[in-house]
N, C-alpha and C positions, 0 to 999 in steps of 0.2 A: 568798245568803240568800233564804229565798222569803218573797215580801211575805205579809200575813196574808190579803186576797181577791184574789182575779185572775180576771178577766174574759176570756174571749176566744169574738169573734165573736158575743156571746150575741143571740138574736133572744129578743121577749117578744111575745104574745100571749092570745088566746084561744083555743080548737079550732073550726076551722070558718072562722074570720076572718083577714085580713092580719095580720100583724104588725102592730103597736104599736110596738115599738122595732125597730130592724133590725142586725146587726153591732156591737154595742156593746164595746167593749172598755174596763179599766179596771183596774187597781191600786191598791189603797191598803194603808200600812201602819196596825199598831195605832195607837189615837191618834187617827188621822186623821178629819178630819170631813169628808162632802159632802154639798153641797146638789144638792136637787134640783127645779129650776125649771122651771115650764112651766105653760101651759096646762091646763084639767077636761078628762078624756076623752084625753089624749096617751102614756099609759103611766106616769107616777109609781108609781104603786099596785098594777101589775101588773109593774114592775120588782122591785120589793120584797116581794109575794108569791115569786115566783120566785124569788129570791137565797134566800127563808127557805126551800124545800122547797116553798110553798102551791100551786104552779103550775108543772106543766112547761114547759120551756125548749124552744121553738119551733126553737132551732138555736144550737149556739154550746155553748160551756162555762164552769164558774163554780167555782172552788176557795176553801176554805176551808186555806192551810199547806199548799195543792198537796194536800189532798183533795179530790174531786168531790162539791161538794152533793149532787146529785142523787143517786150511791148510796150516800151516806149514810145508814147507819139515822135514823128520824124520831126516836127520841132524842134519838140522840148530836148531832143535828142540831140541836137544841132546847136542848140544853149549851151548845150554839156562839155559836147567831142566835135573836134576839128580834127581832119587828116591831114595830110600832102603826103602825096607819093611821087614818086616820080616822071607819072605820063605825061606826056607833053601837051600844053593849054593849046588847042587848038579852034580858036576866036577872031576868024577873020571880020574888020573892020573895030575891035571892039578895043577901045582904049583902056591902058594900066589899071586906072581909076576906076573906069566902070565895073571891070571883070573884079577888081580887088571890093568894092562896093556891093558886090554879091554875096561878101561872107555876110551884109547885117541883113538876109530877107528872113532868116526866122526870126527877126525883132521887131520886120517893121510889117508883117501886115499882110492882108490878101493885096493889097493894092502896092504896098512898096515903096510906100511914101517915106523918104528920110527925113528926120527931126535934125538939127545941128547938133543934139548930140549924137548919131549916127555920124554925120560929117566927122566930126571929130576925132571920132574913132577910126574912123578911113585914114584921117591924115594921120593920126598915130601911129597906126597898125604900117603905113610906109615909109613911115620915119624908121620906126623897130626895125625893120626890113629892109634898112635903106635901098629902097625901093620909089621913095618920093621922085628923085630925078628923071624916073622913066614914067613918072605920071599920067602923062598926056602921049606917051606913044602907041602907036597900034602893038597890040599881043605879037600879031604875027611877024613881025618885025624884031621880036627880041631871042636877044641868043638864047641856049640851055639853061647859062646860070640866070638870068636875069627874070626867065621865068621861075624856076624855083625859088626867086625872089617875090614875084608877082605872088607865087603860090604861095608861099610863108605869110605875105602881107593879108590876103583876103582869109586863111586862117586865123589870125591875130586879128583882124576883123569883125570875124564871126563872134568874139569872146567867149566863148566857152571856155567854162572854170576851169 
């Protein structure tokens, strides 16, 4: 059975600079949760770019069900894997709902048009996130955590398995 990510050898970086992380390998099935501990500045954040598509993979490889991230269309890729990192939502004018409403565009289309089942899954994803209260305020308007909340919701949005 093939576990759900498999990691082999993967190096992470930036273009131009050393590696970050170097031969990393790893396994996990569904379900499964890892932490990731360390030091600012040590790779966290540029592992996790990577794994989602956001960054290429300096050497090594990374499968999703024994598919390769990497040539995976950015869709179907986006079905799959959701991130949240840390950087701060920066969406002047653009309300909770909307910005959180952006995790369903790899489901709804060139054009972006929501079904109510998309809705639905909006107001879920900020319920999970109790995030619904701050629905209708402006992004730029919300403190640190309230964003990492916004951020949490529009990934639970996105649904990826």
């Amino acid at each position: 059975m093939t576990s759900r990510l498999q990691v082999q050898a993967l190096s992470v970086g930036h273009r131009g600079h050393p590696p970050l992380i170097e031969r990393l390998s790893l396994r996990a099935e569904a379900g499964e949760f890892i932490a990731l501990i360390g030091r600012n500045g040590i790779g966290k954040t540029t592992l996790l770019r990577t794994l989602a598509g956001l960054l290429p993979a300096a050497g090594g490889s990374a499968a999703l069900e024994g598919a390769d991230l990497h040539r995976m269309a950015a869709a179907e890729r986006a079905r799959q894997v959701a991130v949240v990192v840390t950087d701060r939502l920066a969406v002047p004018g653009m309300r909770v709902r909307d910005l959180v409403a952006t995790g369903r565009h790899p489901h709804t289309g060139w054009w972006g048009q929501r079904t109510a089942d998309d809705e639905r899954r909006i107001d879920e994803a900020l319920v999970m996130a109790d995030a619904m209260p701050l629905s209708e305020r402006l992004v730029n308007t919300l403190s640190d955590g309230e964003r990492q909340r916004t951020a949490l919701a529009r990934a639970l949005a996105q649904g990826p398995k």
